[in-house]
Every structure is written in structure tokens, then in C-alpha cells.
C-alpha atoms as one frame of an Amber mdcrd trajectory, in Angstrom:
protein
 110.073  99.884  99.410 108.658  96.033  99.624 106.269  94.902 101.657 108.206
  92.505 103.187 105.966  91.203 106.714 102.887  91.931 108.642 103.726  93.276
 112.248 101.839  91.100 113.701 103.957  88.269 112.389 106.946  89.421 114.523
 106.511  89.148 118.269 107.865  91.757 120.947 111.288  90.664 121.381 110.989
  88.719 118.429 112.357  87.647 114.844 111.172  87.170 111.341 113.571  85.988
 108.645 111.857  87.447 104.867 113.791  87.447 101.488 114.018  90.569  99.511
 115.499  90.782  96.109 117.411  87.685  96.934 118.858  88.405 100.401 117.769
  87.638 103.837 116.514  90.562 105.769 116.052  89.680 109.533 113.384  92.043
 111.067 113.382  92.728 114.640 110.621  93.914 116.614 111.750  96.215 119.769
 108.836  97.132 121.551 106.805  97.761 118.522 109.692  99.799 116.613 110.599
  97.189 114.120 113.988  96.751 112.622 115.784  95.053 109.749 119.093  93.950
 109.188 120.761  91.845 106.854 120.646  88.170 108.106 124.519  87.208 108.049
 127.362  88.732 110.437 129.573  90.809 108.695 132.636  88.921 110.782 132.185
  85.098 109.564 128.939  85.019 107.934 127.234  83.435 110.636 123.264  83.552
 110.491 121.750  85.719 112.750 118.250  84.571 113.232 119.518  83.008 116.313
 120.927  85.960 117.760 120.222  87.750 121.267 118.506  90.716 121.351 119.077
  93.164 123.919 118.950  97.198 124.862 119.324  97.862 121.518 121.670  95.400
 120.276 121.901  92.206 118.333 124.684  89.499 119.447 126.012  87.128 117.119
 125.554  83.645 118.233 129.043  82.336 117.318 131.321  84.923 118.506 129.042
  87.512 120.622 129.857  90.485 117.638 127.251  93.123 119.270 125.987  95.478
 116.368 123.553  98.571 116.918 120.364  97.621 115.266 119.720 101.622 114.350
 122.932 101.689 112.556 125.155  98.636 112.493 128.006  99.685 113.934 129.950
  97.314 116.400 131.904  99.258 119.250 133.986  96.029 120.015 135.210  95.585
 116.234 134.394  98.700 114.318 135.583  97.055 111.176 132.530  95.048 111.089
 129.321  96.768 110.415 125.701  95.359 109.698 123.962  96.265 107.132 120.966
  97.987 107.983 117.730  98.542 106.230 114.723 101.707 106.017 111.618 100.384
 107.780 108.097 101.859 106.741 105.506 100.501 108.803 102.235 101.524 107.287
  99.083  99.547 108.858  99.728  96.529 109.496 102.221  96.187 106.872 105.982
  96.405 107.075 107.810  97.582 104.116 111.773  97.288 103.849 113.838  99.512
 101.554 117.007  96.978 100.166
């Protein structure tokens, strides 16, 4: 796993775009459980860093794709699925598994 972040760099409700092995991993922080996803929508590519985040979902700013941040999946359109990442939070430090 990479230490990717610190939590304390990602607001509640909030976003933190991090590269890892050469991608961009969008972490989410819910509450204090903190997620990561890959940082493009699987439907046109769209960046996601923009998104809405909201009961457990993250909306895609250019068509409103919702994808579960635990797994990815997208009721709407279950051909498109987000790629999801392991989170390790240990400390203060968040470590990603890509």
C-alpha cells in the first residue's frame, strides 16, 4: 500500500486528488471513513474531482453517472463501473492499495 495523503488534508465532505503509480486516485472523506476512487468516469472520461458527493454516492459532473463509492457500481448504467481502491488509514496517514 502507498501512503498516498494525510487525513487531515481531506475535509468532511471533501476531496483530495493524489497520483499513485501514475494514475489519479480521488480520495473522499465521508464522515471520517475515507474513500478512493479512480479520478476519471468510466462513461466519457470526465474528471471527477468536481463531482457531488452524497449518501454514499459520487455524481459525475457531466452526465450525473452515480457510482457507489464502496464498490463502483452504477445502478442507472451497470455497464459502467468505478474503479475502486483498498484504504488503510493508519494514524494520520492514508495509504491506498493501486
Amino acid at each position: 500500500m502507498d501512503n498516498v495523503a494525510k487525513i487531515s488534508e481531506i475535509p468532511n465532505f471533501g476531496k483530495k486528488v493524489v497520483s499513485v503509480s501514475g494514475r489519479e486516485i480521488l480520495l473522499v472523506n465521508v464522515k471520517g471513513t475515507i474513500y478512493a476512487v479512480e479520478n476519471e468516469c468510466p462513461h466519457q472520461g470526465s474528471p471527477l474531482n468536481a463531482a457531488v458527493v452524497k449518501e454514499g454516492y459520487i455524481s459525475c459532473p457531466r452526465h450525473g453517472y452515480r457510482f457507489s463509492l464502496t464498490d463502483g457500481s452504477c445502478a442507472e448504467h451497470s455497464e459502467c463501473v468505478l474503479t475502486t481502491f483498498p484504504v488503510q488509514l493508519v494514524g494520520d496517514d492514508v495509504l491506498v492499495d493501486c
